[in-house]
N, C-alpha and C positions, 0 to 999 in steps of 0.2 A: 692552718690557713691564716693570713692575716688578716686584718680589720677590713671591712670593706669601704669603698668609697662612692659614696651617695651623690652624684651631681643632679643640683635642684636648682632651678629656676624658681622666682620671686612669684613671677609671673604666669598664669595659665592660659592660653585665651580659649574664649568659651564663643561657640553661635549666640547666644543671649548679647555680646559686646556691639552684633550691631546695631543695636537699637540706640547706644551713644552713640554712636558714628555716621547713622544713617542719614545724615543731614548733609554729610559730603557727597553721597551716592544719591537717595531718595528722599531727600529733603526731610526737615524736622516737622514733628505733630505738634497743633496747640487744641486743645479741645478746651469747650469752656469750663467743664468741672473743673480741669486739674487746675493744681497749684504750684507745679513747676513750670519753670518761664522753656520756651520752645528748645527743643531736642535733649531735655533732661530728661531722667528715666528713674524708674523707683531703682533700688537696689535689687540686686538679679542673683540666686545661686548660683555660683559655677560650679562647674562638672570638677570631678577630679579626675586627673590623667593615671592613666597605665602604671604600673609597677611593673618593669623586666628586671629578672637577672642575668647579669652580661658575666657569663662563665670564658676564659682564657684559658685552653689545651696546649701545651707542648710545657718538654722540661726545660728547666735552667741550662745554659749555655757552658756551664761547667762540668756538667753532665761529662761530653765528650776531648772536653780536656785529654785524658788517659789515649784516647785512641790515635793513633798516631796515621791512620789513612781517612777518616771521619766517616766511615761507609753508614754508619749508623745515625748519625746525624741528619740522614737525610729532611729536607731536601736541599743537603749540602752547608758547611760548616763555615761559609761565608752568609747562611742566612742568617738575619737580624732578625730572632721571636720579639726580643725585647725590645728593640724599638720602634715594629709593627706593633707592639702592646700602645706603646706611648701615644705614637699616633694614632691608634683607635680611641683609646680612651678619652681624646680632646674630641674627637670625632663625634663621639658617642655624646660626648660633653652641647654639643652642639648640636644634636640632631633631639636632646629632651627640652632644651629650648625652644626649636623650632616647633616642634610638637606638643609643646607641653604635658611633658610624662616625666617619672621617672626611671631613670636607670642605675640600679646598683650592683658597682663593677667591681672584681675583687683587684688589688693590688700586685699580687702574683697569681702566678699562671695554677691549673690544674695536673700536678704530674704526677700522680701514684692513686695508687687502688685505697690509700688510705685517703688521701683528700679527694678522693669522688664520693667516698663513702660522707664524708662529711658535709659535700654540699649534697647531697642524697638529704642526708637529715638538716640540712640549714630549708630545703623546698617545701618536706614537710611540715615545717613548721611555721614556715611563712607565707605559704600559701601565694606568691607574685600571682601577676597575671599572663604571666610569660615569662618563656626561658630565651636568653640568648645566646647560645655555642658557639666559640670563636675559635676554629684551630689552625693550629700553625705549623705540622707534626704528622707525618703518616703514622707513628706509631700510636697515638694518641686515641686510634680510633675506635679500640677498645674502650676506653674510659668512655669517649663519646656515646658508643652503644648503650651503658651504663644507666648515664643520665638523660639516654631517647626513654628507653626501656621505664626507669621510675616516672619522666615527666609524663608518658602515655599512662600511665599507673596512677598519677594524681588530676589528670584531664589539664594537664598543662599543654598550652601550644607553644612549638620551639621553631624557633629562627634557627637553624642550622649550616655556619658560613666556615667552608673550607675553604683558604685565603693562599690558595696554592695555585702557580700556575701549573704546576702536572703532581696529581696524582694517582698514584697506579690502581690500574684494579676496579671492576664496575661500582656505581654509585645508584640505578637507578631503582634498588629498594630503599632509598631514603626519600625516593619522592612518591611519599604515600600521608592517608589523611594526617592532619595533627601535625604534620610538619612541614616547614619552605624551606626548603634544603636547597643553596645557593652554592656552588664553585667556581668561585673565579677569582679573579685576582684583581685583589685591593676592589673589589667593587662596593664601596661606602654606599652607594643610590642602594641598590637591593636591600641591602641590610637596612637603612633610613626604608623600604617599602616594608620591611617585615615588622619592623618597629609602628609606622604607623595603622596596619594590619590590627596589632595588638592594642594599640589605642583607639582604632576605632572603633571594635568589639566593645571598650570602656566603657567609650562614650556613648553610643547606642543604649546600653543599658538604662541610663541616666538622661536619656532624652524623654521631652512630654510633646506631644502632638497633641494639636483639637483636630474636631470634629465639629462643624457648623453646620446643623442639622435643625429637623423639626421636633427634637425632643421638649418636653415640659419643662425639665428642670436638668442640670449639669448631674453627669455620673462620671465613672470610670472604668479602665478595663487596663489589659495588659496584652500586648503581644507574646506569644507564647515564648520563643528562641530568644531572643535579642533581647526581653524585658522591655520594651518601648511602649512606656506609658501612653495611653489614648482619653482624653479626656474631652464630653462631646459637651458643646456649648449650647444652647437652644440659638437658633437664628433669629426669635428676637433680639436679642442681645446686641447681633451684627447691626440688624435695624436700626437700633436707637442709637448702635453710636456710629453708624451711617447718618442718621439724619441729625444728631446733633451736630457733627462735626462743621469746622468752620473751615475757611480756608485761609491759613494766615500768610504773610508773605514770604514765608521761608514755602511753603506748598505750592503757592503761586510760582514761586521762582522755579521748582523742579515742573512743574505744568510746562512754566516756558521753554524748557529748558528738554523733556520731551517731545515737546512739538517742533520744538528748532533743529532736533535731529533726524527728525522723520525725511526721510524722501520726497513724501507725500503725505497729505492729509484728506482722505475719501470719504464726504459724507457726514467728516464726525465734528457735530455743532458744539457753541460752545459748552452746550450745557452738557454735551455727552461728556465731554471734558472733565468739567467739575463738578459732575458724577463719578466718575474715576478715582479722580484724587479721594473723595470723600469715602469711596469704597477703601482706599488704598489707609488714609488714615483708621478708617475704624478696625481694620484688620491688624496694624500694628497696633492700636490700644491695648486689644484681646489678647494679642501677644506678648505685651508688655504687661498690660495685668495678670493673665495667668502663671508669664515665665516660661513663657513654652515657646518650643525651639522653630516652628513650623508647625500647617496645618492642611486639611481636607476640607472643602465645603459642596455643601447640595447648593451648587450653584446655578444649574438649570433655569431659565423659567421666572428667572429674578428678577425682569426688567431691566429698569437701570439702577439695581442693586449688583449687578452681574460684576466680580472681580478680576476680569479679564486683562486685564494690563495691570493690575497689584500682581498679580501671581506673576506676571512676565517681570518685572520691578525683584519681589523677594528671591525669586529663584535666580537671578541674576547675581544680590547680594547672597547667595547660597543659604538663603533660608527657603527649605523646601514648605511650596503652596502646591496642593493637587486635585482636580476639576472633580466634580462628581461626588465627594465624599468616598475617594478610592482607596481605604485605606492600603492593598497591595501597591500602589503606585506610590504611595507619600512614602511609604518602605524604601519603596526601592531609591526615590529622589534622593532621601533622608542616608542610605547607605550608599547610592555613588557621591553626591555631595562629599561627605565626609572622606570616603579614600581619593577620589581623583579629583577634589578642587574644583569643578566645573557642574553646570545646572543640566538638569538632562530634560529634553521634552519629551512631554506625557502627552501620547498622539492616538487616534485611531487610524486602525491594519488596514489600505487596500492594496490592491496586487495589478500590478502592469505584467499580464502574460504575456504579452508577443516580442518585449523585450528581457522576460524572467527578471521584474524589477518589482521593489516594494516602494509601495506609497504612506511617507506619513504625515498626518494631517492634525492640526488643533490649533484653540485659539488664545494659547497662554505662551508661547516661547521665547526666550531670556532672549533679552540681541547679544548680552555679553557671551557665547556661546565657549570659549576659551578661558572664561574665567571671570572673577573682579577685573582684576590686573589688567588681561588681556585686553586685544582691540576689540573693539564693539563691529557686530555686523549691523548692516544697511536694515532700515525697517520700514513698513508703513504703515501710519495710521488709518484705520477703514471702521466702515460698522460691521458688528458682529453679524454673522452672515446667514444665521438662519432665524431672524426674528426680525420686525419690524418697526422696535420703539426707538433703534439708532442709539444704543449703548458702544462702547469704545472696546475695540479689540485692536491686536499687534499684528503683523505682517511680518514675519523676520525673512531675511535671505541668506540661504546657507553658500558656502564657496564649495564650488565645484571641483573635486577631488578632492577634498577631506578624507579622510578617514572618519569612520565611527565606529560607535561601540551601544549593541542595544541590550538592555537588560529587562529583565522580568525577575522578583521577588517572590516567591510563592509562600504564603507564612503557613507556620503551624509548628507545632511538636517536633516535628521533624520536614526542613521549609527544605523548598528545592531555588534553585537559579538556573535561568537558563538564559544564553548567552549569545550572541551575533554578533559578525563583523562586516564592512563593510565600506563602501564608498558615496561619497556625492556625487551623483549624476546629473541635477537640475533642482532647481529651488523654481517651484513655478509659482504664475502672476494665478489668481482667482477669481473668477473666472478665467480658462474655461476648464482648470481640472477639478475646479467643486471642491469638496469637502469644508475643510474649516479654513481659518484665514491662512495660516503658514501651511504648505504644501511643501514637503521635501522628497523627490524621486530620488531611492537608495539600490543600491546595484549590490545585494549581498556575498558577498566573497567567499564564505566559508562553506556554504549551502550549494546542492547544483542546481535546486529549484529554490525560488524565492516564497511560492507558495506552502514553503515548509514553516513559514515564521508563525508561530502558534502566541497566542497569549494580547488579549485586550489590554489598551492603555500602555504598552512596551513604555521604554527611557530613552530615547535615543541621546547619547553622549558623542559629542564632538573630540574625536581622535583612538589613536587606537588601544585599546585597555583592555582587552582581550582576554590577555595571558595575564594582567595585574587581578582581575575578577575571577577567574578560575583560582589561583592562588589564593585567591580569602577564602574561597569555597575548602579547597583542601585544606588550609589551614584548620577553618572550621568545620570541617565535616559535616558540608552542606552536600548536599548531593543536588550532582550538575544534571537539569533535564536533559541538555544535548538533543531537543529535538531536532533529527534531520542532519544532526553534525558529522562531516568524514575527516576532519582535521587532527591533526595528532592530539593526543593524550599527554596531562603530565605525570599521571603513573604508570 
């Protein structure tokens, strides 16, 4: 086999990087300790990205030189393996930039019982964090079996992309756990999903989440599956740097700068206001001093300590904040976050029977609902709706026929996910449908009753991901609860 080729990016980006930047989205902190001048930030570890090996199946084109009808050649002796290589390999070159991962791709292709055998032992010995299969060759698909067979043998997970528009002969034992088994032709996106699949498993690992709790003194623990550090902070801590905090004019400026986008403004004085912000800074401090990626808080019952528009702020910037000290909810945040780009709200279940519609309710939801990037939905500022001291909560309004996508993370030893799809039916005003301030009426698609939807705090994600969430489960060999689900299977 020849040498391989390592394409590396300089550059990694980490969730830790918004805390330099957050001064263009959620304005910069200055608290009076520090001693950096406003939106500077200590030095932050990043994560390291993924290691895949990008394996190439078919032989050299000279192969079938001798044959003089190319029957063996298939699929046909006008195809270009080699310069389907070239072009993946830029491709590929481009997709660990974007991700920042590694991918190391060999130079030539995989064509004999002898070079499987070798990358056989190049896997054991390197241990990636994933495999990637590239073939180009029905007969190859031996070899392929080869390298399912050891990477299932080392608990490797494989990307497995047959780049053919027809090939003969059933495929659907390859879509089973531990592997995304992809046929289509030239589809670059799929394979960019299995790739970040595999980096976000990475970085999950290597994520730290608080807990801002009533504990005495700061501990630690670990998420069983994923490795996702928990580190619970006492809520003094928030306190004091709640109530130190100042509000300097880069915070003023994001204060204005939320109010001038609001719809409306209901109820909330100014002091509710710059109790907000000062919540909103003490939560990135903790953030920024710990180094931690996102957090839970026992937020209940706080006054106007209450974080309710910081969490709608971070989860917007995709840094997961989640109500109650949930830690299955900041899971799930912290893992749709990471694969599909967008902030999921963390609501409580009611059920619209006479229309078989789900209700969800809470008072933290991102307005950027599509992303950083994307357009911002409509919102409004109100007081939080079941206390009387007039602290500051969000309103968001969701658009009517959306798609969505709800999740639930069940952790442990062996964690389940369970999954929903669905539509926007109504984003209602509050009063008169009660609950918390953002109320979004969901028309479940997948389900024939809506009262099937099980599980406290769900994620609901803006569009449809569906089949991208089932996919990291089989990758990962998570087992899908499917409460109530009649929708196809992907094995």
């Amino acid at each position: 086999m020849s040498q391989s080729h390592r394409f590396g990016s300089t550059f990694h980006p980490d969730r830790r990087e918004f805390l330099a930047a957050l001064g263009a989205t959620c304005g910069a902190a200055a608290f009076p300790w520090a001693t950096a001048g406003a939106g500077e930030t200590a030095p932050r570890r990043k994560k390291e990205g993924a290691t895949v090996r990008a394996i190439f199946l078919y032989p050299p084109s000279e192969t079938f030189s001798d044959d003089p009808d190319g029957w063996w050649s298939w699929p046909g002796n006008e195809f270009d393996a080699e310069g389907r290589h070239k072009k993946y390999m830029a491709a590929l070159a481009e997709m660990e930039e974007r991700l920042g991962m590694t991918i190391v791709a060999e130079k030539r292709s995989v064509a004999s019982s002898e070079d499987t055998h070798q990358v056989i032992q190049e896997l054991e010995a390197s241990r990636p964090d994933g495999v990637l299969l590239i073939m180009f060759y029905n007969r190859s698909l031996s070899l392929a079996d080869q390298i399912l067979k050891a990477s299932d043998e080392l608990g490797l997970p494989v990307v497995f992309f047959i780049g053919l528009g027809v090939k003969h002969g059933s495929v659907t034992h390859y879509r089973r756990p531990g592997v995304y088994f992809i046929q289509s032709l030239d589809n670059l996106d799929a394979i960019e999903y299995g790739m970040r699949m595999i980096n976000t498993r990475k970085r999950l690992s290597q994520s730290l989440l608080l807990s801002i709790t009533e504990a005495e003194k700061p501990r630690e623990g670990t998420e069983e599956f994923f490795g996702i550090k928990v580190r619970v902070i006492p809520f003094a801590q928030y306190a004091e740097l709640f109530h130190k905090a100042r509000l300097d004019g880069a915070t003023r400026r994001l204060m204005k700068e939320v109010q001038g986008k609001a719809t409306e403004i209901r109820g909330v004085t100014s002091e509710s206001m710059q109790n907000a912000m000062r919540a909103h800074l003490a939560l990135m401090e903790l953030l920024r001093r710990e180094g931690a990626d996102g957090l839970t808080m026992n937020c209940l019952k706080r006054g106007m300590l209450k974080p309710c528009l910081s969490f709608s702020l971070l989860n917007g910037a995709l840094v997961p904040a989640a109500c109650e000290n949930d830690f299955p909810a900041v899971y799930t945040q912290l893992l749709g976050q990471e694969l599909l780009g967008r902030p999921g709200f963390q609501h409580n279940p009611c059920f619209e029977t006479e229309k078989n519609h789900y209700y969800a309710s809470h008072c933290t939801c991102a307005s950027r609902l599509y992303g950083p990037e994307g357009p911002e939905r409509p919102y409004l500022l109100r007081r939080f709706a079941h206390t009387n001291e007039g602290s500051c909560a969000i309103q968001v309004f969701w658009k009517p026929g959306d798609p969505v996508t709800m999740m639930r993370y069940y952790p442990g030893k062996n964690p389940k996910l369970d999954i929903y799809t669905g539509r926007v039916a109504a984003s209602h005003p509050m009063p008169p449908a009660a609950g918390c301030t953002t109320n979004v009426e969901i028309e479940i698609t997948d389900r024939p009753d809506a009262c099937m939807v099980k599980g406290h705090h769900n994620l609901l994600f803006c569009g449809d991901f569906a089949r991208k969430l089932r996919r990291f489960a089989q990758l990962y060999k998570i087992e899908l609860a499917d409460t109530g689900y009649t929708g196809p299977r992907l094995t």
